[in-house]
ZASEZA-763798 format. One record per residue (C-alpha): residue number from 0; residue in three letters; y, x, z. Coordinates in nm, 3 decimals, always signed. Example, Ala and Ser with C-alpha at 12.3 -4.5 7.8 and 13.67 -1.06 7.14 Angstrom:
KOLLUM   k   r       y       x       z
KOLLUM   0 ala  -0.450  +1.230  +0.780
KOLLUM   1 ser  -0.106  +1.367  +0.714
***
This chain:
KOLLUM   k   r       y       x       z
KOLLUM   0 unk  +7.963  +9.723 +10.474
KOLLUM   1 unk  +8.053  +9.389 +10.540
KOLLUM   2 unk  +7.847  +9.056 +10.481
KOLLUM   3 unk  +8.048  +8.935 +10.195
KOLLUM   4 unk  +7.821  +8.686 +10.095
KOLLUM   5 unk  +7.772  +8.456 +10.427
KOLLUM   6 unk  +7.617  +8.541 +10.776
KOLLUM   7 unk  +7.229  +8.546 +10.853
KOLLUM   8 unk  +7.046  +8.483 +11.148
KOLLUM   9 unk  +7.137  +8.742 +11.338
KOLLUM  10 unk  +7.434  +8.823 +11.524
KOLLUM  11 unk  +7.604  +9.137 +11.442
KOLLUM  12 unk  +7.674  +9.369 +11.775
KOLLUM  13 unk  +8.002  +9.439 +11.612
KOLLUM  14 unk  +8.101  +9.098 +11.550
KOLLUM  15 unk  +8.374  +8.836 +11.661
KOLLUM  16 unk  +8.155  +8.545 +11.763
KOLLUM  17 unk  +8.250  +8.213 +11.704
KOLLUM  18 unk  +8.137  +7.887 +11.845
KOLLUM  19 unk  +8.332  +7.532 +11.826
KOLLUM  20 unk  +8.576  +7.648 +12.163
KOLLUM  21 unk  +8.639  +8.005 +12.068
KOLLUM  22 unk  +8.971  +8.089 +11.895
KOLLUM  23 unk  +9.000  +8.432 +11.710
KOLLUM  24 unk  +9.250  +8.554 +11.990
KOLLUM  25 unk  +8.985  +8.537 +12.249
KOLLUM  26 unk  +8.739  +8.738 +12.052
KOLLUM  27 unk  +8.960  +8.993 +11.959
KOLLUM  28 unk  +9.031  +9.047 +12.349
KOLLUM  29 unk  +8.703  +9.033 +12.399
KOLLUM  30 unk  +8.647  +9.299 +12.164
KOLLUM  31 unk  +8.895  +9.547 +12.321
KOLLUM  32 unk  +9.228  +9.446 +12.125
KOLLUM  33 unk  +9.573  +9.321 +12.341
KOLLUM  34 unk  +9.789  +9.042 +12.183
KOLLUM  35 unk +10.098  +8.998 +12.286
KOLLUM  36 unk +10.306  +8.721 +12.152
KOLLUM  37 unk +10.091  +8.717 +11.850
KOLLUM  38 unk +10.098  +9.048 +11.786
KOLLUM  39 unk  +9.741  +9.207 +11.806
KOLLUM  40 unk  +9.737  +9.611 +11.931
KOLLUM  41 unk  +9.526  +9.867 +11.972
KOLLUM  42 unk  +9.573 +10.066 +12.231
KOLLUM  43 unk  +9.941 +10.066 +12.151
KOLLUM  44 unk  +9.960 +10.073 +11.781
KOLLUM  45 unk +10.065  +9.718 +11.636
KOLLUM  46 unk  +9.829  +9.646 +11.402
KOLLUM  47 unk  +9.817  +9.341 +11.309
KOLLUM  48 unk  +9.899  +8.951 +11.377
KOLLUM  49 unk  +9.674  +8.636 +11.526
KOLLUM  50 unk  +9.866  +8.305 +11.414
KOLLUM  51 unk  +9.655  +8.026 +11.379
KOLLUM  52 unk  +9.808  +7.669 +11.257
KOLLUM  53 unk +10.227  +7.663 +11.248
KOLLUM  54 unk +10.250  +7.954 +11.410
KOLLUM  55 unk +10.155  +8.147 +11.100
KOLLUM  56 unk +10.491  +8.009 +10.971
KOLLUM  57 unk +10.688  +8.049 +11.298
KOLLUM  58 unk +10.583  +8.374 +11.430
KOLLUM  59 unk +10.517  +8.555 +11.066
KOLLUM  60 unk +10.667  +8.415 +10.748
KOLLUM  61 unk +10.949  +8.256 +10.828
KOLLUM  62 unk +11.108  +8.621 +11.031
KOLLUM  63 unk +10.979  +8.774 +10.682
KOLLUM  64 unk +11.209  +8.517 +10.508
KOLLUM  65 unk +10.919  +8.304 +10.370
KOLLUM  66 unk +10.975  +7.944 +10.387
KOLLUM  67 unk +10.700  +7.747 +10.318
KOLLUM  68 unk +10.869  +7.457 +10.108
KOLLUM  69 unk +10.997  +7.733  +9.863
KOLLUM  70 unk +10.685  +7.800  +9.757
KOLLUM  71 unk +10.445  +7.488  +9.871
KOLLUM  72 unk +10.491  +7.126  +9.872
KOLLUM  73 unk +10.331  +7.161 +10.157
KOLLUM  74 unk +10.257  +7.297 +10.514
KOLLUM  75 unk  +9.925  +7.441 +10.512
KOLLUM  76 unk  +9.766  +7.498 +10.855
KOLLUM  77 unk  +9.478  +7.744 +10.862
KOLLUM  78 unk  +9.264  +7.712 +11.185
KOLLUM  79 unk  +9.310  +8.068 +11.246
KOLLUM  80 unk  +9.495  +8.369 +11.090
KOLLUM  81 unk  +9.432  +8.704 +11.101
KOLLUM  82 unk  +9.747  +8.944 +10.925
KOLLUM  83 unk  +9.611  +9.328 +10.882
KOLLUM  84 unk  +9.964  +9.510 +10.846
KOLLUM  85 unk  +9.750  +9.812 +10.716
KOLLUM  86 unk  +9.537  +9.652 +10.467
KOLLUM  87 unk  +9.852  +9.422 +10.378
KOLLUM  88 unk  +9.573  +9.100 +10.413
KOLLUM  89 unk  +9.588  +8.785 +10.546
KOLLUM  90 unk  +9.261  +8.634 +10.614
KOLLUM  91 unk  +9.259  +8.290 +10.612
KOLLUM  92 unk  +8.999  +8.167 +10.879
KOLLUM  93 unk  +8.858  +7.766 +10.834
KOLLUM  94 unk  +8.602  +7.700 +11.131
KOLLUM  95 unk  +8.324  +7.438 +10.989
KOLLUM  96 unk  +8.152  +7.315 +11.287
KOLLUM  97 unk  +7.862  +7.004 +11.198
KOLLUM  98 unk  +7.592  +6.872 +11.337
KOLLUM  99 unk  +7.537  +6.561 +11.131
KOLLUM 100 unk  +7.631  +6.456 +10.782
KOLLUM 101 unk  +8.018  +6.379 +10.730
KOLLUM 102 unk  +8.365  +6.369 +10.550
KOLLUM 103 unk  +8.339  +6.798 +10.573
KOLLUM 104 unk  +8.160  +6.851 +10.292
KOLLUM 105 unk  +8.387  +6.754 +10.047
KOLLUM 106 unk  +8.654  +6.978 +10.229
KOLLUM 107 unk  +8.464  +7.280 +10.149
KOLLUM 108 unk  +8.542  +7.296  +9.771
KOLLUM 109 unk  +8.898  +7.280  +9.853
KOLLUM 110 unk  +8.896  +7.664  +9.899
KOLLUM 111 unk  +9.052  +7.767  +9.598
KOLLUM 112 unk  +9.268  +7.562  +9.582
KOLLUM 113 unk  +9.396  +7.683  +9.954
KOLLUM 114 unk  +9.358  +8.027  +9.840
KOLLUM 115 unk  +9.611  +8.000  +9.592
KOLLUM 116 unk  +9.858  +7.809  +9.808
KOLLUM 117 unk  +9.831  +8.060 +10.074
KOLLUM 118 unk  +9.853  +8.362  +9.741
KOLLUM 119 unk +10.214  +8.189  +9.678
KOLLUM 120 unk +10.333  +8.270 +10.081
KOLLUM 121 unk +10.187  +8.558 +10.083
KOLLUM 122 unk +10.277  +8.762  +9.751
KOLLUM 123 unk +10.661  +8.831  +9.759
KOLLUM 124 unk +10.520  +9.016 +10.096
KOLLUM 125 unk +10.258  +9.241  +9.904
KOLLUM 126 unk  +9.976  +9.046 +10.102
KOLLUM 127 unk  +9.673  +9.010  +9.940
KOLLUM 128 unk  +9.501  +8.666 +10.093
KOLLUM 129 unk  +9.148  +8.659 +10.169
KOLLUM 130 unk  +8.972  +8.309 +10.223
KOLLUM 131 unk  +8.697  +8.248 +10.427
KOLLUM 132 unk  +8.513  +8.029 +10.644
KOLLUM 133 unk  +8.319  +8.054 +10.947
KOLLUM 134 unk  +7.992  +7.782 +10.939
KOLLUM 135 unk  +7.795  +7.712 +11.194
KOLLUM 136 unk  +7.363  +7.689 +11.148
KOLLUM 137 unk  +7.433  +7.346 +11.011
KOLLUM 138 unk  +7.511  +7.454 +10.661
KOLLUM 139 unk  +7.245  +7.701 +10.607
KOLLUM 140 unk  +7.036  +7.357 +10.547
KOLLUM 141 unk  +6.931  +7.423 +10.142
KOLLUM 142 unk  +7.174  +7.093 +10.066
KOLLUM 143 unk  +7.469  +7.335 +10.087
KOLLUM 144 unk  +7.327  +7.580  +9.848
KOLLUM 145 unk  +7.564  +7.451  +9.564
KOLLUM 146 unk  +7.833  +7.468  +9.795
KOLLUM 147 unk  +7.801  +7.791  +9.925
KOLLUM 148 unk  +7.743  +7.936  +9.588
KOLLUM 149 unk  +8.090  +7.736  +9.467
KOLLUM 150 unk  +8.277  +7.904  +9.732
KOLLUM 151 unk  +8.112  +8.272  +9.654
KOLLUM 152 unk  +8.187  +8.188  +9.270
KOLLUM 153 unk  +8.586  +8.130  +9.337
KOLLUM 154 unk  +8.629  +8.476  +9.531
KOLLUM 155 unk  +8.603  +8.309  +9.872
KOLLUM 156 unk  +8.392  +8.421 +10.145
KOLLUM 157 unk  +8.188  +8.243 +10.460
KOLLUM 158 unk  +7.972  +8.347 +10.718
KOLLUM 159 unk  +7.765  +8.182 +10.995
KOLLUM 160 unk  +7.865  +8.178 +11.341
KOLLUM 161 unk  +8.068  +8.507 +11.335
KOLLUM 162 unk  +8.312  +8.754 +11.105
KOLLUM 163 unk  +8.213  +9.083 +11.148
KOLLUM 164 unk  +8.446  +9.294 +11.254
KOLLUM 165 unk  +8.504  +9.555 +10.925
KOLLUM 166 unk  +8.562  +9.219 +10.734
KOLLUM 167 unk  +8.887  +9.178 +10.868
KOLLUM 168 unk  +8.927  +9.561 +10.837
KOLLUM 169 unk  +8.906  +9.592 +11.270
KOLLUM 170 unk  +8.580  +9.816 +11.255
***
């Protein structure tokens, strides 16, 4: 079942790990999946899509006749994208790396809002959009608690250090 409710202190064997230079496409190799032009397999079985930043726009909506500005004033940029073509979700991935107070922690209640931009893109697909960040051991500091409980109340999701695999419907 997966950690809906952020990570703990242990990482889970089935797992993508991520630290400040890992990108999703190098953990999913790692785990056993082939991309190829964006296009994550298994075995050979197309299964899904990586797009992280404008590619999410160049290499996913726009060939499924989304354009961005029809829907959003503006480009939204996700640090990382995951598209499950059998689930029909897009996970929305924001990396929250810290190591000192700073300007981040007013960016996390922006997750919502995000959420919904992304739900306009997404919808005349049949894409559900799942929002969800990954935190580093920074935020488990008790002066988040508000914050993390925010994001859980507004159907968004966060973990530390790592997404486990089933999350993104992989496991």
């Amino acid at each position: 079942m997966a950690n809906k409710h952020g990570g703990g202190a242990k990482t889970n064997a089935n797992g993508l790990r991520f630290e400040q230079d890992t990108s999703l496409n190098t953990a999913l190799i790692n785990a056993g999946y082939r991309i190829q032009e964006e296009e994550v397999f298994s075995g050979n079985k197309s299964i899904g899509f990586s797009v992280p930043q404008h590619k999410l726009y160049s290499k996913f909506l726009e060939p499924n006749g989304i354009h961005y500005s029809d829907y959003n004033s503006k480009k939204w940029l996700p640090d990382e994208c995951f598209i499950n073509k059998k689930e029909k979700t897009a996970y929305i991935i924001e990396k929250k790396f810290q190591n000192s107070p700073g300007s981040v922690d007013e960016k996390l209640q922006g997750c919502d809002f995000k959420k919904k931009m992304y739900k306009k893109l997404f919808t005349p697909l049949g894409y559900k959009v799942v929002y969800l960040y990954v935190f580093n051991d920074w935020f488990k500091h008790p002066r988040y608690r508000d914050i993390l409980d925010y994001i859980k109340e507004n159907g968004c999701y966060y973990f530390f250090n790592e997404i486990p695999l089933d999350f993104l419907g992989l496991a």
